[in-house]
C-alpha positions in Angstrom: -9.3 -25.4 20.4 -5.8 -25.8 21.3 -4.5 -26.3 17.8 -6.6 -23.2 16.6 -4.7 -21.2 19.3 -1.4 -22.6 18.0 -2.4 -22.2 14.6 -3.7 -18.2 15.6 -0.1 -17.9 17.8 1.9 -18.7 14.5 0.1 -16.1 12.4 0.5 -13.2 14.6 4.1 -14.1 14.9 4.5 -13.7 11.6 2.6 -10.8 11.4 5.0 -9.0 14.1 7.8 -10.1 12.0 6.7 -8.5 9.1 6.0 -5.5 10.2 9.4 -5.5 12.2 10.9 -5.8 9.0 9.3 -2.9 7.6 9.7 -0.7 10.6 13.2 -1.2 10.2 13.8 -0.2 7.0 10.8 2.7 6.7 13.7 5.3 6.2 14.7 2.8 3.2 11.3 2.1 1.8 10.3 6.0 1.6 13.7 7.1 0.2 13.4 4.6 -3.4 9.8 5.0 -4.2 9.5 7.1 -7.3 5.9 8.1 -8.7 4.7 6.2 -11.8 2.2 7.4 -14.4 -0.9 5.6 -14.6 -1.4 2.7 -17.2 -2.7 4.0 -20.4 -5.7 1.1 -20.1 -6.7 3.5 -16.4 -9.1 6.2 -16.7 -10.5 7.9 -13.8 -12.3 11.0 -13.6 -12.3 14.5 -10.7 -13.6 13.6 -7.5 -12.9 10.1 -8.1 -11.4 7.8 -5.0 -8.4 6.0 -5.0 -6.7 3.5 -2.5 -3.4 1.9 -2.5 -3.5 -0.9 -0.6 0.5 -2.2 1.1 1.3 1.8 0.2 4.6 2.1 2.3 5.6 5.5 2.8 4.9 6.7 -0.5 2.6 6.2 -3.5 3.5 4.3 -6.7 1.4 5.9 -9.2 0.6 9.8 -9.6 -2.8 10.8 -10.4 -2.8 14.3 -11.9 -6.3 14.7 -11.2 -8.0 16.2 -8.6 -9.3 13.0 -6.3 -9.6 11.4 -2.9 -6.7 9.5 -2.3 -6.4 6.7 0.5 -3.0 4.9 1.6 -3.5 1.3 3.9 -0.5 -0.1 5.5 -0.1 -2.6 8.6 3.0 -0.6 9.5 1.9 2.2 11.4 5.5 4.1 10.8 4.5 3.8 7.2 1.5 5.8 7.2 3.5 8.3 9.6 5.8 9.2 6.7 3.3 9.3 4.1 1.0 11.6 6.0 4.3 13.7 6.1 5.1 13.1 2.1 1.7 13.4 1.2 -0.4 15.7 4.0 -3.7 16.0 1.7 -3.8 11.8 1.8 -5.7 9.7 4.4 -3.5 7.3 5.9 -4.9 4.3 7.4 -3.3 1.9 9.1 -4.9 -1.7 8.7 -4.5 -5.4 6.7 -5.3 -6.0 3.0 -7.5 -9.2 4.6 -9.3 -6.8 6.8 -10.5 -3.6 4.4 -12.1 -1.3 6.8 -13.8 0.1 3.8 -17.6 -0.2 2.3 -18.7 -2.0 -0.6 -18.2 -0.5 -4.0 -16.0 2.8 -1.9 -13.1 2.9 -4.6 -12.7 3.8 -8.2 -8.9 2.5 -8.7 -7.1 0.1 -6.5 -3.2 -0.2 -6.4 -1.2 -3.2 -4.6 2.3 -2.4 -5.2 4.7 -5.6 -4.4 2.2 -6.3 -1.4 0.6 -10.1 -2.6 4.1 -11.9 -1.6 4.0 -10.5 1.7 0.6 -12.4 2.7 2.6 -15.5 4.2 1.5 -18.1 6.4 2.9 -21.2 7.3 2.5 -22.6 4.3 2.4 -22.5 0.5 -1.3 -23.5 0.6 -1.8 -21.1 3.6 -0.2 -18.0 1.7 -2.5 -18.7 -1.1 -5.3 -18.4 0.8 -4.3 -15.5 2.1 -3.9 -13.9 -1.3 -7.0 -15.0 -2.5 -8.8 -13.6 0.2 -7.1 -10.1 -0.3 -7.6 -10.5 -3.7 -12.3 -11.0 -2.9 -11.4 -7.7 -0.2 -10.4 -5.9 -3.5 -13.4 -6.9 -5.6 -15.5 -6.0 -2.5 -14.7 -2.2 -1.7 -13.7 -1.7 -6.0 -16.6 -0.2 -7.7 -18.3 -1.9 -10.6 -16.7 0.3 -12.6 -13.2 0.8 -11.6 -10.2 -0.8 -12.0 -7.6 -2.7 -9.4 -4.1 -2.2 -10.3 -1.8 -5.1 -9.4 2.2 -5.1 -9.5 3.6 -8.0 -8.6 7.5 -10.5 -9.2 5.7 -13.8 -10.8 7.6 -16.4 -10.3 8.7 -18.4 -13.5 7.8 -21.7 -11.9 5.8 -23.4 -8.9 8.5 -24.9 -8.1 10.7 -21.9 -7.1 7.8 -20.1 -5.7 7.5 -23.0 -3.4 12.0 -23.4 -3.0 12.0 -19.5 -2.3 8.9 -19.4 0.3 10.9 -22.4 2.5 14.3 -20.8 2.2 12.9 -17.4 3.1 10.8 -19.2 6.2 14.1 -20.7 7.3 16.3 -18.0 6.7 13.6 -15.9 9.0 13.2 -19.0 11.7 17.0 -18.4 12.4 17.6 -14.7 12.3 20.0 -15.2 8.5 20.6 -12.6 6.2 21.8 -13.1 2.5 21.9 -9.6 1.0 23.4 -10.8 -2.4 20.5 -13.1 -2.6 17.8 -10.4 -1.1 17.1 -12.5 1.6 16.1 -10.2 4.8 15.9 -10.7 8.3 12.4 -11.7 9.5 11.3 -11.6 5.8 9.3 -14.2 4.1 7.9 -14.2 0.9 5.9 -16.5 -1.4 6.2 -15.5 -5.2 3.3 -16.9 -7.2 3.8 -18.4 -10.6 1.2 -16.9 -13.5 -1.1 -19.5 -13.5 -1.7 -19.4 -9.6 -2.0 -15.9 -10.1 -4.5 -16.1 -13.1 -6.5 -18.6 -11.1 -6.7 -16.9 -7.9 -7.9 -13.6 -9.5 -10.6 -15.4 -11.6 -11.7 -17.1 -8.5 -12.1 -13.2 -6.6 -14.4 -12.6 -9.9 -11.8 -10.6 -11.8 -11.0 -10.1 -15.9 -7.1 -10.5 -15.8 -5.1 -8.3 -18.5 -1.0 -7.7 -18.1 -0.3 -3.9 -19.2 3.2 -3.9 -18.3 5.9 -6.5 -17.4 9.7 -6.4 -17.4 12.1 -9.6 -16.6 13.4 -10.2 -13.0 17.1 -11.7 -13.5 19.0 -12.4 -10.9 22.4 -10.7 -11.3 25.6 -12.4 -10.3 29.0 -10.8 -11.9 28.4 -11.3 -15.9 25.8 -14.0 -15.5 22.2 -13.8 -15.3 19.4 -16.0 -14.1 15.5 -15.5 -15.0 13.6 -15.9 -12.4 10.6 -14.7 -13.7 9.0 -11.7 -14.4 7.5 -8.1 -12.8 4.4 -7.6 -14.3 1.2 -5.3 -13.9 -1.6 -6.6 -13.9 -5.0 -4.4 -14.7 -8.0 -6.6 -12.7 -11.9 -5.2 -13.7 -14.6 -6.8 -12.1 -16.4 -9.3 -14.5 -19.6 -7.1 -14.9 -17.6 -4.4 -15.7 -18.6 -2.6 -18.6 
């Protein structure tokens, strides 16, 4: 019992942190989101429902239809703004381990940049926690729609691993390294494809990337490759 209530201790610390990073930087967050037009490989019809799941302060995709559209964010100063941005939304706030939402509820899912931010206090905890977002998905996604996932992949498990314990330590003692994108209270674990792959055929999801650009880290002249930005398009398996 006492190492459950340690263990339970730990994970709402780092939920607090979390979401104190985000409350700090709302303003931030709300001002660089730009709209994005829906994957060509997405089709959803009028009267259709759609949740973004991790939405921050604005959406990432616009729909030019005529549909029900849901925003979930733990930061309740999140939802605030995009009530504000978007008044004809329903903002929720609550955790994409927790979907207060009935089975089979939404035709198109969106998780913007949201998977790296399920940390725990480890590697092996983090992925748990992504896979179980990941079965919350499949869960409230109809059995004909479509999740829409947008995530850095890390070019390596290795380096998903080196940046998760730099990030933890760099959190632990209050360190910021802007030049590296290292943030205060921040930690992040950056799958590699494979984990990803695995994780999402594990939930009961067809995998297909529809979009992907590298991520380079930029220092003067030089370059580094840390991997790539890439969209994934998740059906369920039945999916017709």
């Amino acid at each position: 019992m006492a190492d459950f209530r340690k263990e339970k201790c730990l994970n709402d610390r780092l939920l607090t942190e979390t979401v104190y990073h985000f409350k700090k930087r709302v303003y931030e967050y709300a001002r660089e989101r730009r709209a994005k037009s829906l994957p060509d490989e997405v089709s959803i019809k009028d009267s259709s429902k759609v949740l973004e799941i991790g939405c921050g302060a604005r959406f990432t995709y616009r729909v030019d239809r005529e549909v029900e559209v849901y925003g979930l964010d733990i930061v309740p100063d999140m939802i605030h703004f995009l009530k504000k941005r978007h008044p004809a939304s329903c903002g929720i706030v609550g955790s994409a381990l927790h979907l207060p939402f009935k089975d089979d509820s939404f035709n198109l899912l969106v998780a913007n940049a949201l998977l790296h931010h399920l940390v725990g206090k480890s590697p092996s905890d983090c992925i748990e926690n992504i896979r179980v977002a990941l079965e919350e998905m499949n869960r409230v996604v109809k059995r004909n729609g479509f999740v829409l996932v947008r995530e850095l992949i890390s070019r390596s498990r290795v380096f998903s691993y080196f940046m998760f314990y730099v990030t933890y330590i760099c959190a632990k003692l209050g360190i910021e390294i802007n030049w590296l994108d290292i943030h205060d209270k921040v930690i992040v674990f950056f799958m590699d494809k494979r984990t990803f792959n695995e994780l999402s055929l594990k939930a009961k999801f067809k995998v297909k990337e529809v979009e992907s650009e590298k991520w380079v880290f930029r220092f003067g002249r030089f370059g580094i490759k840390l991997g790539e930005q890439i969209t994934f398009l998740l059906t369920p398996k039945h999916h017709t």
